[in-house]
Every structure is written in structure tokens, then in C-alpha cells.
N, C-alpha and C positions, 0 to 999 in steps of 0.2 A: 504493500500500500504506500502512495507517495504521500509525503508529509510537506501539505502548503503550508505556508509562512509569510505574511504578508512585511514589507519594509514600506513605513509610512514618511514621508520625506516633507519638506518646506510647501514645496508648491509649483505649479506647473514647470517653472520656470528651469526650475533644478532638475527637473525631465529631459528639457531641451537641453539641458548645457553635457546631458547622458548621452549625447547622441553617439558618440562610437564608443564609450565606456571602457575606454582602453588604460588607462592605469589609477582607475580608483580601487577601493576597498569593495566599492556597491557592483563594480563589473567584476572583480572577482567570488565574491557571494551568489552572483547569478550564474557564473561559467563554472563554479564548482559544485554548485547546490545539489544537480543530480549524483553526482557520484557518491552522496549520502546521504540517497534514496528523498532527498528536497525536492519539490519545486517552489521559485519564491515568486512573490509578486511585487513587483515595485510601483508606489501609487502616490498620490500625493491628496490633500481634501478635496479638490475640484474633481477628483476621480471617482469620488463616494457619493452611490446614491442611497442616502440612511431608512427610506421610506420602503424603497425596495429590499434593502437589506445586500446592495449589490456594487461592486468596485468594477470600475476599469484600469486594468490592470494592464502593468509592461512586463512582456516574459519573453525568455532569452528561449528559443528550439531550432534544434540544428544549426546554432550561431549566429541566430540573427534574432531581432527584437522584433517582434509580436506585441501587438493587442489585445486584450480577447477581455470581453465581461464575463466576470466569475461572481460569488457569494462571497464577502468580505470574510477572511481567514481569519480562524478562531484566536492564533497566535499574530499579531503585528511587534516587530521591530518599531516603536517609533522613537527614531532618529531626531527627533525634534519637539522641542515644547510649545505651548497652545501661546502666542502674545498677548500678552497681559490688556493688552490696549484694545484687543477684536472681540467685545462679547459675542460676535457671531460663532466666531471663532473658539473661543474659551467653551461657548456651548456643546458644537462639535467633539470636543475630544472630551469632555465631558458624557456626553450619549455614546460615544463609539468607545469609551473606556468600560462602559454599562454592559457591553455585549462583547468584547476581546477581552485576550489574555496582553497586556501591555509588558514587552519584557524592563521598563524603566519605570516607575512611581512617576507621574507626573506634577509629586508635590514637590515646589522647590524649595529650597532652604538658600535662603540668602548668604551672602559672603559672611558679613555678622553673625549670624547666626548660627553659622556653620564652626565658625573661630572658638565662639562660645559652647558648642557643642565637644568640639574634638577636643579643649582643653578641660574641660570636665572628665572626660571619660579617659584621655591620655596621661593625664596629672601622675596618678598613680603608676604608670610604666614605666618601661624604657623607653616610651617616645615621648615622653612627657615636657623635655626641654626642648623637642624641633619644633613646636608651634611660637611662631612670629607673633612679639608683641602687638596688639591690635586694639586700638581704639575706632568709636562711632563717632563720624564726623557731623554732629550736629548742627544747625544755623545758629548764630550767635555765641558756638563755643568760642574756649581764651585757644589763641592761635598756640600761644608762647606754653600752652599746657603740652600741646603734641609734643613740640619736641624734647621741652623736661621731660616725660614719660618715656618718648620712643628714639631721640638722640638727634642730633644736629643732620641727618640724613633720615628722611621718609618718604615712603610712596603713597600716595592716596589712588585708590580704587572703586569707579563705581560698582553699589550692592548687586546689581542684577545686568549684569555685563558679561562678552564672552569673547574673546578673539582678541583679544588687549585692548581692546576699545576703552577711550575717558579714561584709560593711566596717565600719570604724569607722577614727577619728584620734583621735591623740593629741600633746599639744604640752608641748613641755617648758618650766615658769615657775619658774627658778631649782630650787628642791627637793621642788618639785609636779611634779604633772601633770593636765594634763584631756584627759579621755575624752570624745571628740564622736562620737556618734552620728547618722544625718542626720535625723531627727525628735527627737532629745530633745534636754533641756539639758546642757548639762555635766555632767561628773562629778568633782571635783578628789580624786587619789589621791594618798598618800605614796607614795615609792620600794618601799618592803616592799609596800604592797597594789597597786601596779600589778603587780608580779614577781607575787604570789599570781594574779592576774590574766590575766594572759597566760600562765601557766603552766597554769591551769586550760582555757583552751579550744587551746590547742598541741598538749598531749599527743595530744587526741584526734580534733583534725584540722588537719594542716599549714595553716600561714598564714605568708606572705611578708610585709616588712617596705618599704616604700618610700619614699622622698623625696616630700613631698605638695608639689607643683606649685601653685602660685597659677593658676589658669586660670578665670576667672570672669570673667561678663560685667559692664558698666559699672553693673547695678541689683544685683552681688551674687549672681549665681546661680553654682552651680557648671557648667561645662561640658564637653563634648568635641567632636571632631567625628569623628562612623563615618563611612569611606571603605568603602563596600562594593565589593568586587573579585567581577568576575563571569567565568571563562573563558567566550568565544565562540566560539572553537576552536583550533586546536594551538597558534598562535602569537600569538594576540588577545584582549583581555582587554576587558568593557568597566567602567564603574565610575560609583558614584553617590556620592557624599557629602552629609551633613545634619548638620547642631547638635543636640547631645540636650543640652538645657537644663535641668536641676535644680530641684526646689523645695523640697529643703532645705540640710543646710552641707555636706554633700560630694558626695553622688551623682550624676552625670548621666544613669544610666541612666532610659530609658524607661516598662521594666518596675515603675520606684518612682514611677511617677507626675509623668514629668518631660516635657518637650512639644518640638515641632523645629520648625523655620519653614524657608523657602527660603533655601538656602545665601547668596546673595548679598544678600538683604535681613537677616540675621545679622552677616555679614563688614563692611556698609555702617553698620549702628545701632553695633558695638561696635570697630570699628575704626578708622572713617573714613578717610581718605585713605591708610592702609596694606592696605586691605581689596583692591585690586586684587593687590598683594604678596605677600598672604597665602593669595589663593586662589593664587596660580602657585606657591606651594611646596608647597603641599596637592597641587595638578597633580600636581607633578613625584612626589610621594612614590607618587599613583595612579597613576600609567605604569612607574617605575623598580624601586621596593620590591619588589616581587612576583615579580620575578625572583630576588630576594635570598632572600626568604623561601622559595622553590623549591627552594633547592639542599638542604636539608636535610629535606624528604618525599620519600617513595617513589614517590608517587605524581603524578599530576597532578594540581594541588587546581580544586574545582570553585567555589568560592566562600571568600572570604575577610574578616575586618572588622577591620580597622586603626580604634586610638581613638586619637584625636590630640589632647593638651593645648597649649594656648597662653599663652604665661607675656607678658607685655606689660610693657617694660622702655622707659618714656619713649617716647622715638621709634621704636623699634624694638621684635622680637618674639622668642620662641625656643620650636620648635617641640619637644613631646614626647612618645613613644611611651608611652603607659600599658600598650594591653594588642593584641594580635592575638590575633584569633577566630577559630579553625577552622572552628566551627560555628554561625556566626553566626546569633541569631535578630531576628524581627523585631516590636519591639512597640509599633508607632505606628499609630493609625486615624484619624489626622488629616491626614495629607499623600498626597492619592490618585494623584500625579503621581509619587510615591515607587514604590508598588505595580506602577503601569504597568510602569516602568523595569526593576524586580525582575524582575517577572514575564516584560516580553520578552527581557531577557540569559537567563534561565532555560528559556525556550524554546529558541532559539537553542541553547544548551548541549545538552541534548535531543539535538536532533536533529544533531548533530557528534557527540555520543557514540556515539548509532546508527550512524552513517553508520562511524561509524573500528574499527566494534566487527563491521560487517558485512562489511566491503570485503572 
């Protein structure tokens, strides 16, 4: 019996950009799904008719992309969250949550809230000191508290952002400050206009406050490294990690045009003889963490993205949690050993969903 699977994606648009599907995650999902007895449906909302109970659907047969209308599949991947802003919208994945198996909780936890979360639960561990001091940037807070709190170097981030979007840092020079952007130059503010400042984009959308981490490679770039966490079934998890390298003064995200290489030719150029070290802590965070981070979902999560800063103190190193990703996406076309990987924990998952959703 073939096991459909539907992958719910943004929106028409992200269909058409599939047109030869040639080295994403989602063309390898479809070109591999039969060989583990899959077929999947790739669809977006404009494809769903709810009344009918029926999708139009893009499937890959004999190599080539098909159409075909089917009955919306009881399992959907969706790869995207409902914007906050479309009650139409919000509605929709709301009803179609009502009748599918959603392999991601669509309840989100805000960046705050997430901080607040991990260090409750992490306090007591071994990971207890990699979460990043973090303050809530409220309107009309004292400017001059951040940095007594978090240090003469911070990042502010908006709450409900994704792709590095609304970052920026700020560093404190006696009775200045400079505003760094990751492509522009500085910006040097007095005290009264940084407050005018951060007052004016707060109001109108939450932004968290954090300790900006030195974690940059040996030529200056900024970095991280995503630990992607994949469940493979009720008690198995499998996981990839990669360096998302930066090309301007703060972001590492991919999405801004930042690039990743193989984990251990990374760890070997900017590490050296601590690089064996570094990757067994990274290990250990991908095997252990995700148990931690479990206890406060509802659900069983299907995928996860741990961003891991690394601060480099002479001979030694200290490892820090910037941000974990519910919904992690993926925006590299450069590393096709990455995709593989993706793609077959992703199957795998699949097919344990079914299996535990039919028994």
C-alpha cells in the first residue's frame, strides 16, 4: 500500500519558483518518496478545496511533474506557519489542522518566550550556561539598563522574525553608540537618539535584547552552526549539522546570503587542534538537548534547528545557544550531501508517522 503525504508550502508562488526542482530538499523528497513505498503531494492553500475535502496536488511520475486532484492527505508536512496578519488565512490552517495529522504544532513561541522557557528547564544541566543573556525590549525602557545587564556589545532581534530579518547591533563607546547593520556602515547615535530609536520600531513590533557573542571565524566572518534535529521514530532522533558563514558584520544566516562548507573541514581551518573537541560537544548537544527541549511541547516535534555560537577564549572555547527553531527552514543550494541527509530522516519520519497513526 503507498503511503501519501501531503507537503503544505507558502503559496502558489513557491510552486512556480519548483519549476525544474532541481536542487532543493522538496525535489529530493518527491524523487525519493517512492523508493519508501511514499507518494507525496506538494500543494500550497490556493490548492485546497476545504468544502470538498479535496487538494490539487503537484506529483512527480516517471520524472516529470503532474497535477492530479486527490482527497487532502491525512499526514501534511507543513513547511510553513499560518501569518498572523491573514484571519483568512489563520482560519484555514486552523480547519485543515481539525482534519490532518500536522507533522509541526502550529503554536508558536516567540523568541522571549522561548529564552524564558529553555532557561528554566536548562538551569539545572549541562547546558545550563549556553543560553545568551536576554532581555525584553520594551517602549520606554532605560536604554543604558541593556547594556549594564548584557555589556557594551548587543544584538537586538525582532520577536516573530525569521531569515535574519530586523537584526541589527549596537555597541556602546563611552557616551555614543553605533548602530551596525550587517551590510551598512555604522551609524554613531547620542543616548537621546538611540532611545528615539529603538523606541520607534518596539512599539510596533516586539524585539529582544541580547549579549552579542564574539563567534567569528579566523578571516572575520560572523558564524553559527545549525544542528538540525530530525525524529526517526518514537525514541530516535537522527541529526545533521553545518556552519552558516556570514558575509557581512553580524548575520550568519543563509537566507542573507551567507554560505556553509563541510562540518569538519570548518571545525579543522578555524579551530585547529581543538576542532576534534568541538565537534564532541556539538555531538553531545545533538543527542542530549532535544530531550530537554521536549519536555515543554505538546507534542512530539518533528524537526528541530539548534544555532550554536562559538566564542574562542585562547586555548579553549564556550559554546552558545542563540536561537532554537521550531520551524526550521532550509536555505543552502550548495551542499547536496546536506539535502540527501534532510530529505532521508524526513522520509523515514513519514513513514513512522503512518505506521503509529494506523496501528
Amino acid at each position: 500500500m503507498v503511503i501519501r503525504i501531503g507537503i503544505l508550502i507558502t503559496n502558489s508562488e513557491m510552486l512556480k519558483r519548483c519549476k525544474d526542482l532541481n536542487d532543493s530538499v522538496n525535489s529530493l523528497l518527491l524523487h525519493m518518496a517512492p523508493s519508501y513505498g511514499i507518494e507525496l503531494c506538494l500543494f500550497s492553500p490556493e490548492d485546497v478545496n476545504l468544502e470538498k475535502n479535496m487538494v490539487n496536488g503537484l506529483f512527480i511520475e516517471n520524472g516529470k511533474q503532474v497535477r492530479r486532484i486527490v482527497p487532502i492527505p491525512t499526514i501534511v508536512d507543513n513547511k510553513t506557519k499560518p501569518p498572523h496578519s491573514y484571519k483568512q488565512m489563520v482560519k484555514f490552517f486552523k480547519t485543515l489542522r481539525e482534519r490532518v495529522y500536522f507533522t509541526r504544532n502550529p503554536i508558536y513561541f516567540a523568541k522571549f518566550g522561548q529564552f524564558k522557557r529553555i532557561s528554566t528547564f536548562l538551569g539545572n544541566t549541562e547546558f545550563g550556561d549556553m543560553v545568551i543573556p536576554t532581555l525584553l525590549v520594551e517602549k520606554d525602557i532605560d536604554i543604558m539598563q541593556l547594556f549594564d545587564k548584557l555589556g557594551n556589545h548587543i544584538i537586538l532581534k525582532p520577536e516573530n522574525s525569521s531569515r535574519g530579518r530586523g537584526i541589527f547591533g549596537i555597541e556602546r563607546r563611552d557616551n555614543e553608540f553605533s548602530v551596525i547593520k550587517d551590510d551598512d556602515k555604522a551609524t554613531m547615535m547620542s543616548s537621546s537618539l538611540l532611545k528615539s530609536y529603538i523606541d520607534g520600531f518596539s512599539s510596533s513590533t516586539g524585539y529582544i535584547a541580547q549579549k552579542r557573542v564574539h563567534s567569528f571565524t579566523t578571516s572575520g566572518h560572523p558564524f553559527d552552526i545549525r544542528i538540525l534535529i530530525q525524529r526517526r521514530n518514537k525514541d530516535s532522533h537522527a541529526y545533521v549539522m553545518y556552519p552558516r558563514i556570514g558575509g557581512g558584520k553580524i548575520l550568519s544566516n543563509l537566507a542573507t546570503g551567507g554560505r556553509t562548507m563541510p562540518i569538519h573541514t570548518f571545525l579543522e581551518e578555524n579551530f585547529g587542534k581543538m576542532s576534534a573537541e568541538v565537534k564532541s560537544a556539538l555531538e553531545s548537544i545533538a543527542m542530549i538537548f532535544p530531550k530537554y527541549y521536549q519536555i515543554f511541547l505538546n507534542d512530539p516535534f518533528f524537526d528541530l534547528g539548534f544555532d550554536i555560537g562559538i566564542e574562542k577564549r585562547n586555548d579553549s572555547f564556550k559554546l552558545w545557544l542563540f536561537e532554537v527553531n521550531y520551524m526550521p527552514q532550509f536555505a543552502f543550494n550548495n551542499y547536496a550531501q546536506l539535502h540527501m541527509e534532510i530529505a532521508r530522516a524526513s522520509l523515514e519520519c513519514y513513514r513512522y508517522l503512518y505506521n503509529s497513526l494506523n496501528d
